[in-house]
ZAVO-788645 format. One line per 10 residues: number of its first residue (from 1); their letters; for each residue x, y, z of N, C-alpha, C, CB. Coordinates in Angstrom, 3 decimals, decimal comma, padded with zeros to 6 digits. Glycine has a CB too. Example, Ala and Ser with C-alpha at 12.3 -4.5 7.8 and 13.67 -1.06 7.14 Angstrom:
1> as> 013,190:-005,690:007,800:012,300:-004,500:007,800:013,200:-003,300:007,800:011,308:-004,473:009,046 | 012,850:-002,250:007,080:013,670:-001,060:007,140:012,900:000,030:007,870:014,084:-000,598:005,725 $
//
This chain:
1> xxxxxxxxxx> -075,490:241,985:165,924:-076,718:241,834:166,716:-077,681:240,895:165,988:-077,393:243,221:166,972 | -078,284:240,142:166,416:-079,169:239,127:166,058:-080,616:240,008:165,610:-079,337:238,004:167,408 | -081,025:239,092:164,548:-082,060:240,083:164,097:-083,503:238,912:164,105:-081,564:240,897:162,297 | -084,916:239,664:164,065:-085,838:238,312:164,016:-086,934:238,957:163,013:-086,577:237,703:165,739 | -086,947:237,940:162,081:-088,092:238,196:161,342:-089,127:237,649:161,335:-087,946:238,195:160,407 | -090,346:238,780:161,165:-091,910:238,268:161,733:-092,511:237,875:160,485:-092,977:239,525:162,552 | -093,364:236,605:160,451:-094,002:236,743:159,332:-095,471:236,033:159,224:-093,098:236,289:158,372 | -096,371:236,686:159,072:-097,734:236,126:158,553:-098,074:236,246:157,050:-098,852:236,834:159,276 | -099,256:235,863:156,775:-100,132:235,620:155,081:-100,377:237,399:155,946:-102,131:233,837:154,594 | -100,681:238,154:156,687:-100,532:239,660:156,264:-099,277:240,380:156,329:-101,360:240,440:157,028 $
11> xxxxxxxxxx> -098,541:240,161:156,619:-097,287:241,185:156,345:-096,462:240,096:156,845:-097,144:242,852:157,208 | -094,678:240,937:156,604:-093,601:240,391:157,527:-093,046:241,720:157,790:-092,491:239,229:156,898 | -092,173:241,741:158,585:-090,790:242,534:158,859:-089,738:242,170:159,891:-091,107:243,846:159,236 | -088,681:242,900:159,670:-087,407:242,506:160,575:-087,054:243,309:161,466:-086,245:242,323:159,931 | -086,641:242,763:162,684:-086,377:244,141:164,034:-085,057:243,198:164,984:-088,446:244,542:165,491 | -084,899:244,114:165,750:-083,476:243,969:166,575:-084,233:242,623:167,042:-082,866:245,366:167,970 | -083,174:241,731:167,388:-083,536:240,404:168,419:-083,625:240,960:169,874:-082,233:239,095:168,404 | -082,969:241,671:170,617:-083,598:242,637:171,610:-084,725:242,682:171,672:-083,355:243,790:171,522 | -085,138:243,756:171,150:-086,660:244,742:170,655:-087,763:243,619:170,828:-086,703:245,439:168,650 | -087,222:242,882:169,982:-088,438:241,211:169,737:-088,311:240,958:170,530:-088,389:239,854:168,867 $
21> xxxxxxxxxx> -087,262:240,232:171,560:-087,629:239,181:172,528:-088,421:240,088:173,837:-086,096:238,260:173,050 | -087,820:241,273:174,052:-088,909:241,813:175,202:-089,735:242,544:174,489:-088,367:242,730:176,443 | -090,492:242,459:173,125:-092,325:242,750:173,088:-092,750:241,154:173,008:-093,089:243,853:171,333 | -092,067:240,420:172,651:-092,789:238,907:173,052:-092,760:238,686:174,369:-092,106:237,607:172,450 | -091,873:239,013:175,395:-092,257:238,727:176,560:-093,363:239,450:177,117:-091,294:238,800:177,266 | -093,290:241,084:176,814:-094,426:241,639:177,251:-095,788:241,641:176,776:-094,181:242,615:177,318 | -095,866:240,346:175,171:-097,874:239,810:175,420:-097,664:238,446:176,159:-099,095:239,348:173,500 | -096,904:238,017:176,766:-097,175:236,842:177,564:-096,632:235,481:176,935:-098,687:236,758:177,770 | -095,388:235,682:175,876:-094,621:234,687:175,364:-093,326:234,199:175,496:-094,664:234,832:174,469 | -092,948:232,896:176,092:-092,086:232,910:176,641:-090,290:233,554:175,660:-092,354:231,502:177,175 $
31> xxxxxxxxxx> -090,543:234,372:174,927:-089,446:235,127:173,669:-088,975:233,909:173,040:-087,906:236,159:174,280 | -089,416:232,606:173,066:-088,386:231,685:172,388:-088,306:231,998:170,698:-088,874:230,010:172,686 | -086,762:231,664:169,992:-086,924:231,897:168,795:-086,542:230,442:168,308:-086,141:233,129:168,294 | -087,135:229,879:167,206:-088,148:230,728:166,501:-089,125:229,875:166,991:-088,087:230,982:164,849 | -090,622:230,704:166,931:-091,971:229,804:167,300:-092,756:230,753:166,504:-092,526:229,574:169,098 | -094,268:230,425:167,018:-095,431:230,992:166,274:-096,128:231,449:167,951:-096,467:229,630:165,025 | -097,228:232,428:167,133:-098,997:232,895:167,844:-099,667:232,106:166,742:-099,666:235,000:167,849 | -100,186:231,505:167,467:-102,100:231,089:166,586:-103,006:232,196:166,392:-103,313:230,006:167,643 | -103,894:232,029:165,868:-104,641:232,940:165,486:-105,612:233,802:166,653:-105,352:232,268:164,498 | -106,022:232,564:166,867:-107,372:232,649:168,014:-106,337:233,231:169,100:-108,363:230,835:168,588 $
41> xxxxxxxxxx> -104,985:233,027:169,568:-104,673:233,791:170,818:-103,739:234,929:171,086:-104,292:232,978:171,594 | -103,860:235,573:169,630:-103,298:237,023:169,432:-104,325:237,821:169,623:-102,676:237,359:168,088 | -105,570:238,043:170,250:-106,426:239,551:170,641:-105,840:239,414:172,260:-108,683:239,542:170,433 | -105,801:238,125:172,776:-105,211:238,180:174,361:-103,540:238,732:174,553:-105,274:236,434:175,021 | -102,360:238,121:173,791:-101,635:238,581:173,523:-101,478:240,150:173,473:-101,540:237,997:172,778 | -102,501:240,471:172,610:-102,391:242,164:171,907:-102,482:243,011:173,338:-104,037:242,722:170,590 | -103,558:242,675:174,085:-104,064:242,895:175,031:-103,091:243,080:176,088:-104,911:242,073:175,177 | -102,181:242,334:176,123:-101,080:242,077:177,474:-100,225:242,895:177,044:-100,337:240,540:177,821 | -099,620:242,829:175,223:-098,423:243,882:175,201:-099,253:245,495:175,171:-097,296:243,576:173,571 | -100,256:245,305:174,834:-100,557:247,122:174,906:-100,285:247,701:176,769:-102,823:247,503:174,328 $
51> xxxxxxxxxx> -101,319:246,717:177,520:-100,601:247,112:178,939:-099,539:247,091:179,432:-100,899:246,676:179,732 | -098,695:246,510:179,162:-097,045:246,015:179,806:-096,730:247,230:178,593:-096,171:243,791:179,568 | -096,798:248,006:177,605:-096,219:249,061:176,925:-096,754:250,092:177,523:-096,377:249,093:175,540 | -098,055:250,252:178,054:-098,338:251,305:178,964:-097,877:251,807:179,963:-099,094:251,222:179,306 | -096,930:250,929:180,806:-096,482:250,413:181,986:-095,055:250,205:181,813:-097,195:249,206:182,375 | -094,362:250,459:180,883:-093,208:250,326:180,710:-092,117:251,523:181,686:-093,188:250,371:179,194 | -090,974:251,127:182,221:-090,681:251,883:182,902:-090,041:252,635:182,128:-090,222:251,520:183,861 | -089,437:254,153:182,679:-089,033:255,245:181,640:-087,644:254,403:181,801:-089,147:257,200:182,044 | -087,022:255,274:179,994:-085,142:254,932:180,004:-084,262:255,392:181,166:-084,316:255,756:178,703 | -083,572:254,996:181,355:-082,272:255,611:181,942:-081,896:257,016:181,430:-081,074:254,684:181,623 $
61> xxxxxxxxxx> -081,324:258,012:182,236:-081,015:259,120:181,731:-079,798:259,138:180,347:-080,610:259,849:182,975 | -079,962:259,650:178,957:-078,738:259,191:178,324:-077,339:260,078:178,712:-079,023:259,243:176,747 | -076,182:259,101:178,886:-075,190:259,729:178,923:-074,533:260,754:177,957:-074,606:258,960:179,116 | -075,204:261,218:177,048:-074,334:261,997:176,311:-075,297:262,165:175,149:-072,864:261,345:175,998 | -075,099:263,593:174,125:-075,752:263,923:173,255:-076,401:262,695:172,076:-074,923:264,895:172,806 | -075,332:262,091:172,154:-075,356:261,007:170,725:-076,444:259,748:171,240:-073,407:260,159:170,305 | -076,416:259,587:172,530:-077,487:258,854:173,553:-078,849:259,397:172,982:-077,279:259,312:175,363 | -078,733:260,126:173,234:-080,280:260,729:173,313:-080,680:260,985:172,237:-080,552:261,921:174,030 | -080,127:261,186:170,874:-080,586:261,454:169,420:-080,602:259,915:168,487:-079,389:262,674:168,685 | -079,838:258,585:169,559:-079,869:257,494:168,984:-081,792:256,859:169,778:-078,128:256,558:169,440 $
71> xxxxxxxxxx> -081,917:257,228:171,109:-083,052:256,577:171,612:-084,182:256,394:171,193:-083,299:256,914:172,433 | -084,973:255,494:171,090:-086,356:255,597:170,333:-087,085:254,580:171,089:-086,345:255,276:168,631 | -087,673:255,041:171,941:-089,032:254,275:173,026:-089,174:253,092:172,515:-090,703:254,973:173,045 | -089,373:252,044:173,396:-090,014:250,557:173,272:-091,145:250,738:172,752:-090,229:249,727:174,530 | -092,252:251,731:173,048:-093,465:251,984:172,693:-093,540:252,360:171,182:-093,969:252,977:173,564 | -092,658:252,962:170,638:-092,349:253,190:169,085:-091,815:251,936:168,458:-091,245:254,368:168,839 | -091,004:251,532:168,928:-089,931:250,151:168,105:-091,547:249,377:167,762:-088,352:248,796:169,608 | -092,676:249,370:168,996:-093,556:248,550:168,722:-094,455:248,246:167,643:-094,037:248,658:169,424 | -094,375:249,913:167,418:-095,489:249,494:166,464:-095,877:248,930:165,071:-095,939:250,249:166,404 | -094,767:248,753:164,262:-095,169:247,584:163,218:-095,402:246,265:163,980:-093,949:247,313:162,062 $
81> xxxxxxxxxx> -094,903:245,624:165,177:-095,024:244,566:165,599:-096,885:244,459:166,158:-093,768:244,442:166,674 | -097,708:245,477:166,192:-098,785:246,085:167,110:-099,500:245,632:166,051:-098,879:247,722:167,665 | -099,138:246,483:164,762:-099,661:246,770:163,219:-099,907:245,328:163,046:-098,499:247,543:161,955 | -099,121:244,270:162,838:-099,008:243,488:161,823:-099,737:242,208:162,989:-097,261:243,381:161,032 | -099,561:242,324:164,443:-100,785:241,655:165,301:-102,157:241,584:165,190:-100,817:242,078:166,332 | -102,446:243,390:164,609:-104,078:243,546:164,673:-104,299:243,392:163,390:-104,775:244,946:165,236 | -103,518:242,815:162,232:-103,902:242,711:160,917:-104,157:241,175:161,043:-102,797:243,258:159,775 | -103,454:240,590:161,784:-103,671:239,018:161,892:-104,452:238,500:162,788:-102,584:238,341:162,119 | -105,271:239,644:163,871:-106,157:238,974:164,444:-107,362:239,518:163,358:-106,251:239,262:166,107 | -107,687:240,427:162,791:-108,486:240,723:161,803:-108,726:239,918:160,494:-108,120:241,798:161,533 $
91> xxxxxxxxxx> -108,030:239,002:160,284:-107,769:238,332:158,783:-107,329:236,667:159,746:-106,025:239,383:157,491 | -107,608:236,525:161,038:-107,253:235,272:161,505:-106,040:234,704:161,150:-108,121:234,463:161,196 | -105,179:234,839:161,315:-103,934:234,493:160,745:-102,866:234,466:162,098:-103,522:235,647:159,494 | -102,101:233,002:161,464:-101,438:233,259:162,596:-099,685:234,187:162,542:-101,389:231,727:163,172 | -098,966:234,119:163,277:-097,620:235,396:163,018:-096,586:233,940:163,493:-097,547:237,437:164,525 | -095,410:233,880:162,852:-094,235:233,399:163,188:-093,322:233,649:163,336:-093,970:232,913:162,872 | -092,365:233,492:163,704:-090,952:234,497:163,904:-089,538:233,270:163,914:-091,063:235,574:165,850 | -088,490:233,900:163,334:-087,155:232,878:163,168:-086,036:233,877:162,976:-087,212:231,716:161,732 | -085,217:233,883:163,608:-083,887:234,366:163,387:-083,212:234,447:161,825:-083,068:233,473:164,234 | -082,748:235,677:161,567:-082,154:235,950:159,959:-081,542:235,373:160,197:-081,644:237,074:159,213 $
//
């Protein structure tokens, strides 16, 4: 599985290429890898993925025990990606992202 790592002057980390490309689609980016957010237009961004995570539709029912003890909400996967947005609109900084 393809993996994408985020990185600003405040943090980095690494998450499924999945996971990444639909919370970049849901602040309003077209998921391309690799690109950047500017500084100035990550509070609008932040803004779009907190609603489109509000609004997220529920999972599919899991087929089987091992389903359901592997699942972990889009709304969870999010939040270092949430974290490390509101540290870079706070410290102006912009976030980049590139495939491991």
């Amino acid at each position: 599985a393809m993996l994408i790592h985020f990185n600003s002057p405040v943090g980095e980390f690494t998450m499924h290429g999945d996971v990444a490309i639909q919370l970049l689609k849901m602040m309003g980016h077209s998921g391309t890898v690799p690109s950047a957010i500017l500084a100035a237009d990550i509070p609008a961004a932040l803004a779009r993925l907190r609603d489109a995570l509000q609004h997220a539709p529920p999972p599919p029912p899991p087929k089987n025990d091992e389903e359901e003890r592997e699942y972990v909400p889009i709304q969870r996967r999010a939040v270092p990606f949430i974290e490390l947005l509101q540290n870079a609109a706070r410290d102006d900084a912009d976030v980049m992202w590139d495939r491991v």
